[in-house]
C-alpha positions as CSV (number, residue, x, y, z in Angstrom):
1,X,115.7,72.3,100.8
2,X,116.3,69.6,102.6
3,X,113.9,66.6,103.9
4,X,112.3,67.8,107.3
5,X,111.3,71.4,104.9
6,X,109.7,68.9,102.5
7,X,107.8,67.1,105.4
8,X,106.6,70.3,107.3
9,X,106.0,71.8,103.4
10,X,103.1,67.7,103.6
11,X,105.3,66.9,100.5
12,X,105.5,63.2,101.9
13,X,103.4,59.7,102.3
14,X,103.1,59.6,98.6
15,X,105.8,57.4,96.5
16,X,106.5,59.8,93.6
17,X,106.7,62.3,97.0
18,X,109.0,60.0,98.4
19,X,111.0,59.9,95.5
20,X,111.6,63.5,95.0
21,X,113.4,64.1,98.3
22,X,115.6,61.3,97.4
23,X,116.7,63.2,94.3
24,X,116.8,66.1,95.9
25,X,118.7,64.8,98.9
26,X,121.3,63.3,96.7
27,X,122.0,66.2,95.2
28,X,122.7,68.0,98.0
29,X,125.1,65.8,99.4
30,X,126.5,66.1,95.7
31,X,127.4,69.4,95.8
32,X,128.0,69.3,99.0
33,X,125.3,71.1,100.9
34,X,124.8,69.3,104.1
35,X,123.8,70.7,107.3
36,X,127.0,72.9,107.5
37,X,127.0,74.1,103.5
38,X,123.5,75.0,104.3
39,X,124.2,76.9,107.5
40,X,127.0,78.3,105.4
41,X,124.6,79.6,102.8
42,X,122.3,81.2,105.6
43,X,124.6,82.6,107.2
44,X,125.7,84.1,104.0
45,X,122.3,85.3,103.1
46,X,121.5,86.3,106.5
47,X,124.4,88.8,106.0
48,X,123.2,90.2,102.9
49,X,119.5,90.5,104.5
50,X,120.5,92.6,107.4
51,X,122.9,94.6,105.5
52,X,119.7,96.3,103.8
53,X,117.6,96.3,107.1
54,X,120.9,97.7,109.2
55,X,120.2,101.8,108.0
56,X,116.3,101.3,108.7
57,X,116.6,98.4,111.2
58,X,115.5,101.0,114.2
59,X,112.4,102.6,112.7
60,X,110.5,98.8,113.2
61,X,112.3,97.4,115.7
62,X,113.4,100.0,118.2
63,X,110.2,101.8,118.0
64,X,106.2,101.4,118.2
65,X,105.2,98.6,119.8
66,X,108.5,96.8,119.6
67,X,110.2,99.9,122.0
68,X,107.6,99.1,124.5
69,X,108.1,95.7,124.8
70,X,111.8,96.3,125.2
71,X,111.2,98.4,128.0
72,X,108.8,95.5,129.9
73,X,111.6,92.9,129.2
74,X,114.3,95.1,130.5
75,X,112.1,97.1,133.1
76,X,113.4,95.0,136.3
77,X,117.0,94.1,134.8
78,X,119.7,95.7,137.0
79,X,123.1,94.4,136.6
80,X,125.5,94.6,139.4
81,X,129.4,95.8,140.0
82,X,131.9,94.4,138.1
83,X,129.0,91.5,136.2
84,X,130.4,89.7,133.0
85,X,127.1,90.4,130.3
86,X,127.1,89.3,127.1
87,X,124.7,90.6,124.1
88,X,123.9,87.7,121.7
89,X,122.7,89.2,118.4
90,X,122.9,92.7,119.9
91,X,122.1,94.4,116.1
92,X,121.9,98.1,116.3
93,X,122.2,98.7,120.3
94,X,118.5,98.9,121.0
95,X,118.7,97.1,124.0
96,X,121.7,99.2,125.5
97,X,119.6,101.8,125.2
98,X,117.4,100.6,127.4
99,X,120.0,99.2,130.7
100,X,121.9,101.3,133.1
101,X,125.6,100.2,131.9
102,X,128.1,101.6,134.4
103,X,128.1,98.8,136.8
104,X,129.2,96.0,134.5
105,X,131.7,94.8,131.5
106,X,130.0,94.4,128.5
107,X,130.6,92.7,125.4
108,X,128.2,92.8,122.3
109,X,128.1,90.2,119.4
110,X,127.0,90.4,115.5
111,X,127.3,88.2,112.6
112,X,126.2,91.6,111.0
113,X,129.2,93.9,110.4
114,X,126.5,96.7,109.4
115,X,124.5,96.2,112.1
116,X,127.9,96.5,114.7
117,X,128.6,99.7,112.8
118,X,125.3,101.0,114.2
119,X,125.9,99.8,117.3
120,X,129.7,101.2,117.5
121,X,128.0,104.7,116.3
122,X,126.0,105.1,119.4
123,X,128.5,103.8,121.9
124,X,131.6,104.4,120.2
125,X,132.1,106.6,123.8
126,X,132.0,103.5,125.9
127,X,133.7,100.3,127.1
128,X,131.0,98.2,125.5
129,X,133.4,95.8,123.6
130,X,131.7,94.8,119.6
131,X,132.5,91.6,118.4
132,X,131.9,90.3,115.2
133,X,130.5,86.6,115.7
134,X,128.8,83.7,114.9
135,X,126.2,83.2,117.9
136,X,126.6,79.4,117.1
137,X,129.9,79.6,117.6
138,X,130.6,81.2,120.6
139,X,134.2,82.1,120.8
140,X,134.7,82.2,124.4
141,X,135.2,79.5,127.2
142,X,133.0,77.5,129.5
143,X,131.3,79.5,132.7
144,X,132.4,83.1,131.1
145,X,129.4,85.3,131.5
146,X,127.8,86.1,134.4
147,X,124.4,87.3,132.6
148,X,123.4,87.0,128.8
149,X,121.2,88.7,127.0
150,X,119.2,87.6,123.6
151,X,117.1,89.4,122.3
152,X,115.7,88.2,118.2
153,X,118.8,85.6,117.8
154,X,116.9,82.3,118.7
155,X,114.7,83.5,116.0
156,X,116.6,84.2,113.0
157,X,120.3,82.0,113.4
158,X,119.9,79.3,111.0
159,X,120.2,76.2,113.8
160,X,118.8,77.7,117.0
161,X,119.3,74.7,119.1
162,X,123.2,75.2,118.4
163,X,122.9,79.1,119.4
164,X,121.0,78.4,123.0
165,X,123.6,75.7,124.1
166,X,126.6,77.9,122.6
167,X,124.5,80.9,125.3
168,X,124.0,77.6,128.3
169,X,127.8,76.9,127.8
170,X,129.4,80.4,128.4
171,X,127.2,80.9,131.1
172,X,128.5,80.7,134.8
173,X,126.5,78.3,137.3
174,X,124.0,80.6,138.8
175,X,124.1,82.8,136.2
176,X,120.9,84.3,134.0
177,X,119.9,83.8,130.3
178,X,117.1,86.7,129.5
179,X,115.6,85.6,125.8
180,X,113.3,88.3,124.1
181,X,112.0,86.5,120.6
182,X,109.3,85.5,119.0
183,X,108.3,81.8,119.7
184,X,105.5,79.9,118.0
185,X,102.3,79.5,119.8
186,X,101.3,75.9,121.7
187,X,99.2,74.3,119.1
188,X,100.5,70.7,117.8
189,X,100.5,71.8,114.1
190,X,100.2,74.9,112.8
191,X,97.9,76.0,110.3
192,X,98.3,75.0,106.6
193,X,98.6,78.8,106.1
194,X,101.6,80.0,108.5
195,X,102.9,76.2,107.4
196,X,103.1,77.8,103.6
197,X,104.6,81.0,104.5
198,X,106.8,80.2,107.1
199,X,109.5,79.7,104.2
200,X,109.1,82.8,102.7
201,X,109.0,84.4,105.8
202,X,112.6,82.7,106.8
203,X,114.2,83.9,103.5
204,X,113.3,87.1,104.5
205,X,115.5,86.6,107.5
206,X,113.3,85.5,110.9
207,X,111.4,82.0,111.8
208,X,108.0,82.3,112.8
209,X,107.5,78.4,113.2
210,X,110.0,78.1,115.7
211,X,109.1,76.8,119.4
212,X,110.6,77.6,123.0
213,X,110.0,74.5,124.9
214,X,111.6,72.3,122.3
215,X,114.4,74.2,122.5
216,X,114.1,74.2,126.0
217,X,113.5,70.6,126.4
218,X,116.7,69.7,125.3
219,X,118.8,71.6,127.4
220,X,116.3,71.2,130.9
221,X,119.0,69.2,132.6
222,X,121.2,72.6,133.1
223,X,118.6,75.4,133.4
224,X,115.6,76.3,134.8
225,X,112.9,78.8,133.6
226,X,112.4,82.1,136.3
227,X,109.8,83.9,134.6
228,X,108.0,83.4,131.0
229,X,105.3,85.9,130.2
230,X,104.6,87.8,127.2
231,X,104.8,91.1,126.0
232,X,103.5,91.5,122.2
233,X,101.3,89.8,119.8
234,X,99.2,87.5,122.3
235,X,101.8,86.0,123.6
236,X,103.9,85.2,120.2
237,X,106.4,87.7,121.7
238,X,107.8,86.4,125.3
239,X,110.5,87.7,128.0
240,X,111.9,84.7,128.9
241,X,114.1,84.5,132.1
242,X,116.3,81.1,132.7
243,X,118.6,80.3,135.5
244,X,121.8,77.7,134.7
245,X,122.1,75.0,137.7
246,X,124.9,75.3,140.2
């Protein structure tokens, strides 16, 4: 854990505080777990954690509530002939389910190998091409995609921020970034409450804590926000539609 945990955790502002992240800052660096060991190691557990959801991962997520607000995010998406989409974090499928795919070329990405072999199971009849990949390392070029799809990545990669520029830079000019995910709500801090759990919930694989328009902020120089509404939870579920600049 590393020092911005132990601030949001109110470890700091005393000196014996103070002096615990320095010990336990130094031995991170020791053995070597900076910000790329610890991506490394959530990554890792990421894979273990979906492994167990992948044979179950469509009973809560592709069903319920959850199926509805798939359909509202997806209800007015219509992709035309010969479009370049790519699905970040596509999981099990449940949003192909959902889109007329015909028209356009598709390519699908997991870090999940069980989760693809869901996916493959269902459209193992199409052209949908699955790609096993790290969604903060986007293994294509500049300008590639036409439209991209998210749908419960920003949420649960272990350094968001990375993921939405990796999905800004393979974007075309004038192309369309749709984001389905869970966003924290507008207040300045959050309750001591969700501050405590947030943790746990995160080991469990998802970040409830994490917030849109920082992201957003940071990359407002290149895109612009068409629509923003939400579909589940009062608003702690949103479709988000953004445009990249020409």
């Amino acid at each position: 854990m590393g020092l911005s945990a132990y601030r949001e955790l109110g470890y700091c502002g005393h000196r014996e505080n103070h002096a615990l992240i320095n010990r336990v800052e130094y031995y991170s660096n020791f053995f070597g777990m900076g910000r790329q060991g610890a991506d490394y190691m959530n990554n890792r557990w990421n894979r273990i954690i979906y492994k167990i959801w992948s044979p179950i991962y469509d009973r809560f997520f592709n069903s319920g509530s959850f199926l509805k607000a798939r359909q509202q995010v997806f209800s007015n998406i219509v992709f035309s002939e010969g479009q370049n989409i790519l699905f970040v974090g596509i999981g099990t499928g449940a949003d192909l389910e959902l889109i007329d795919r015909r028209p356009a070329e598709i390519t699908a990405i997991d870090y999940s190998p069980d989760m693809l072999d869901q996916a493959r199971q269902k459209f193992g009849d199409t052209d949908i091409r699955f790609i096993e990949m790290d969604a903060q390392h986007l293994e294509f070029g500049d300008d590639e995609f036409d439209f991209v799809v998210a749908s419960l990545i920003l949420s649960v990669v272990p350094d968001p921020d990375r993921c939405f520029g990796e999905m800004v830079r393979v974007l075309r000019p004038g192309g369309t970034l749709l984001i389905f995910d869970k966003f924290a709500t507008g207040e300045s801090k959050p309750p001591l409450g969700k501050r405590l759990i947030r943790p746990v919930i995160k080991a469990l694989g998802t970040d409830i804590g994490l917030s849109f328009e920082n992201l957003y902020r940071r990359h407002s120089a290149e895109m612009h926000v068409i629509e923003d509404r939400p579909v589940m939870i009062n608003g702690m579920y949103r479709k988000i539609q953004l445009g990249k600049e020409h």
